[in-house]
N, C-alpha and C positions, 0 to 999 in steps of 0.2 A: 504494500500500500504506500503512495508515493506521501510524503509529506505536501502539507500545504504551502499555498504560499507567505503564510504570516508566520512557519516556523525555518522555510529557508532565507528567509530576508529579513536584515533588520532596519525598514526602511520606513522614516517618520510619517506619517500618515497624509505630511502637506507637500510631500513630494508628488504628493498621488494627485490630492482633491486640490486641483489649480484650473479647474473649471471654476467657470462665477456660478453664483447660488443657483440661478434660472438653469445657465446649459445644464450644469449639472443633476438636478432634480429632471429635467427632460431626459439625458439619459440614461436616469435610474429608473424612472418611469419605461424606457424601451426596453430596457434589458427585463424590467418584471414582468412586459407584457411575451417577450421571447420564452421569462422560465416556464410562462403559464402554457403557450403554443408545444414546448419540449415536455409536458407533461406527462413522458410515457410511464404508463400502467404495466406493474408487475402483479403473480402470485408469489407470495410468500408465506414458507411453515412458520409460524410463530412456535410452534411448540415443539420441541425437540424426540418426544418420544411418540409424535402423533404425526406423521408428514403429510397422511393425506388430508389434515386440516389445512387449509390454506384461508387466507383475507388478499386482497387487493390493495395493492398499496401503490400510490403514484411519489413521484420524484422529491416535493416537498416529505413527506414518508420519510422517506429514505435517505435527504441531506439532513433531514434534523434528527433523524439517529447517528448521523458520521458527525456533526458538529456535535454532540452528546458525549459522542465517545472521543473525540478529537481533545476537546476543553474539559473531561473527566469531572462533570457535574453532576453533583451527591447533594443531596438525594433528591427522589425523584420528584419533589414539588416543586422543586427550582428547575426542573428542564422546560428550555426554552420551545415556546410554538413555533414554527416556522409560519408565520401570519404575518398579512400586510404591515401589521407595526413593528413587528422583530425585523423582516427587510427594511422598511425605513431608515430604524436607528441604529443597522451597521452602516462603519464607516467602509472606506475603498477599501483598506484589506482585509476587514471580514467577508466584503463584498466578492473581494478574488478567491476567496477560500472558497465562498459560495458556487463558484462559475468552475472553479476547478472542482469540485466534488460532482457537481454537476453533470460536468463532460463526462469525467472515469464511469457513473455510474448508468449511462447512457447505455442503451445498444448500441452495435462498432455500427450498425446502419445508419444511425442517428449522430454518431458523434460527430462526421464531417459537417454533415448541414446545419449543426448546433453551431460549429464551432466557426463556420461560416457565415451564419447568420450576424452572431457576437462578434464578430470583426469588421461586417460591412456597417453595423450600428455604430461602431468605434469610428471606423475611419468618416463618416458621414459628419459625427462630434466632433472631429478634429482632436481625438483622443490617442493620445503616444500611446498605446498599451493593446496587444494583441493574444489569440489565446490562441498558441502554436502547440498543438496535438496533446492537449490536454492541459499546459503551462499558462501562466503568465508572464508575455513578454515585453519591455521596454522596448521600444521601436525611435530611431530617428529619423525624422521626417526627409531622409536622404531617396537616392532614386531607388540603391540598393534595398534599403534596408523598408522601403514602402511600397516599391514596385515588384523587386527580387523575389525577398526572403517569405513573406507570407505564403505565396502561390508556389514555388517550390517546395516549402514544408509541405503541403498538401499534395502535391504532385508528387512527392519522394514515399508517401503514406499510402498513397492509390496503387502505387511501385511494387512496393513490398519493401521498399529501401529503409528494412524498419531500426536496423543498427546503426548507417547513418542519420534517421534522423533525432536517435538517441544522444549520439555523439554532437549530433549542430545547435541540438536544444541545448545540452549542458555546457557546449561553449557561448550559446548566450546566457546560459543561467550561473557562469563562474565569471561571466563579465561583469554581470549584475552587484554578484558579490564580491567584486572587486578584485577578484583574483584574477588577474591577467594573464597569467604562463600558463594557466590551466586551460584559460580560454583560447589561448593557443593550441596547445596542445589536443584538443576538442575537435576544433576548428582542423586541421591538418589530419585527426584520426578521423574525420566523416569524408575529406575527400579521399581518402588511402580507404575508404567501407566501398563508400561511390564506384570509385574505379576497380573495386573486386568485385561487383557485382555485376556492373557494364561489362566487364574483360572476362568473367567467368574463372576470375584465377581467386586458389586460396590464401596467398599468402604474399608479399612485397611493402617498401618501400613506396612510396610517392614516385620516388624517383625514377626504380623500376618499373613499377605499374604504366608508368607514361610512356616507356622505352616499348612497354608490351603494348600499346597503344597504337606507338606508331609502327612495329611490326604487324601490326594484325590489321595497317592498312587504316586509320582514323584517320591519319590526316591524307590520304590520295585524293584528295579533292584538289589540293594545293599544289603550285608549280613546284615541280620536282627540284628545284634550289633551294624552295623553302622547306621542303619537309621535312629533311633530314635535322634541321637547327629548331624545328618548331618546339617539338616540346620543352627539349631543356633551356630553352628563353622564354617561353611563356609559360608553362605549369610547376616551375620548379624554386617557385619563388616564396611559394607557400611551405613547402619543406625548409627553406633557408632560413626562412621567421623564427618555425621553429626550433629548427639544432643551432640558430647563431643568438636567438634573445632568450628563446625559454626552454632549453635541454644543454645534451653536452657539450658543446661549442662556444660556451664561454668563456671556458679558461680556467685563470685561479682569481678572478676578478668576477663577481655575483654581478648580473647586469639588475638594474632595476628596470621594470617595464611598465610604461605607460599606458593608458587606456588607449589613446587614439592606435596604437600598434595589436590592441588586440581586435579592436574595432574592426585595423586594417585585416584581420587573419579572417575574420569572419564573414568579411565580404567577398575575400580573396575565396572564400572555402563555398560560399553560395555562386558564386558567379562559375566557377571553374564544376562546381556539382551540374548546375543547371545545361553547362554546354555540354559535358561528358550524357547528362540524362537525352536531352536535345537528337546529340549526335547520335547513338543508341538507336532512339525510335525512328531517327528518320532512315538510316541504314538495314533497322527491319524490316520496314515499310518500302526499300525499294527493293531488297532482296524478295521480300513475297512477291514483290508486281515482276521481278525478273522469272521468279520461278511458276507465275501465270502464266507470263509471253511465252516457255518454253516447255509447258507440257504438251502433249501429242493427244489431238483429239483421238477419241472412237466411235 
């Protein structure tokens, strides 16, 4: 069971709520009217020595037992309703707890378009915060990181690309927490997942995987001058980040690393995900239309 997000961040509440009063109650109002629309209905055994006792229980049910058992509140007069006035009077990070409990306990049919819906609400407010495959994440309002990263998460998920995007969420979720090298190192282990999945190989470097790239023919698209220098001057810059700022490659000197460098790894690691995913589909897509042209009627 993943931790929430108010106990992997320790992040003051007015970091969050920098909406003015109006945006903000508008959309806390969109988001209550989304939990009500996600309202999926389960059966559950309440009683353990009787299973084919069941009740019905819908989504509200069901996060205010995980927030019950999350904030370990004794006894049971004091357990909180999940009703319109318990929503109100959380703030933004109980609110993200909410949205994250939410998604997990979703059906996987529901979680995209949940998790869809709650993003296009977001970007619509003008709201930095995005819920990347179950997370909460800080978004800047950059090309990458608003145009890029959301729809690749989602594209990498529909994939199967389910270890990469374990690895991209946790380099923005150690960026969060301010740990850098980790978010390095994150960021560099989703494109080294990436390009084992696209290449079909179990095991390499960055550096290798890309060398097994251009043997097996990725970049023939390109004049035969360029191909042979493509990768190692464009995808091997991502690996450099890592073994010269945040692994072995420092020396006997501790580098310190700054935000904007891990910033740089994670967009380095979407951009470079996204053309390997790219490239992939459109090479299956013409190898099936080759292997149409040359089947032999009967």
């Amino acid at each position: 069971m993943m931790k929430p997000f108010s106990r992997r961040y320790n992040i003051p509440v007015e970091e969050i709520d920098t909406l003015s009063q109006d945006d903000a109650h508008r959309l806390k109002r969109m988001i209550f009217s989304l939990l009500n629309e996600f309202n999926e209905p389960s059966l559950e055994s309440p009683m353990r020595y009787n299973p084919t006792f069941t009740i019905t229980v819908d989504m509200f049910d069901k996060v205010r037992e995980r927030i019950i058992k999350e904030k370990d509140i004794f006894p049971e007069e004091n357990y909180p309703q999940f009703d319109t006035d318990y929503y109100w009077r959380c703030d933004w990070i109980e609110l993200f707890d909410i949205l994250e409990y939410w998604h997990d306990m979703l059906s996987n049919g529901e979680q995209l378009e949940f998790q869809r819906a709650i993003n296009e609400t977001f970007k619509e407010n003008i709201f930095p915060w995005r819920l990347l495959d179950g997370f909460m994440i800080k978004i800047d309002f950059s090309f990458i990181q608003k145009e890029i990263i959301p729809p690749l998460v989602e594209e990498m998920r529909i994939k199967g690309f389910d270890g990469a995007i374990k690895e991209f969420n946790e380099a923005q979720n150690t960026l969060m927490a301010k740990d850098y090298k980790s978010a390095i190192h994150n960021a560099c282990k989703s494109f080294e997942s990436t390009l084992k999945i696209v290449l079909s190989e179990q095991k390499g470097t960055a550096k290798q995987l890309v060398d097994k790239a251009t043997e097996k023919g990725y970049f023939d698209d390109l004049p035969p001058d360029v191909i042979k220098g493509f990768g190692d001057n464009v995808f091997t810059a991502l690996g450099f980040i890592r073994n010269r700022l945040a692994g072995h490659g420092q020396g006997n000197d501790v580098v310190e690393i700054s935000e904007e460098y891990a910033k740089l790894a994670i967009n380095l690691a979407a951009v470079y995900n996204t053309f390997f995913m790219n490239k992939q589909q459109k090479d299956n897509t013409k190898e099936r239309n080759n292997d149409i042209e040359t089947e032999i009627p009967f």
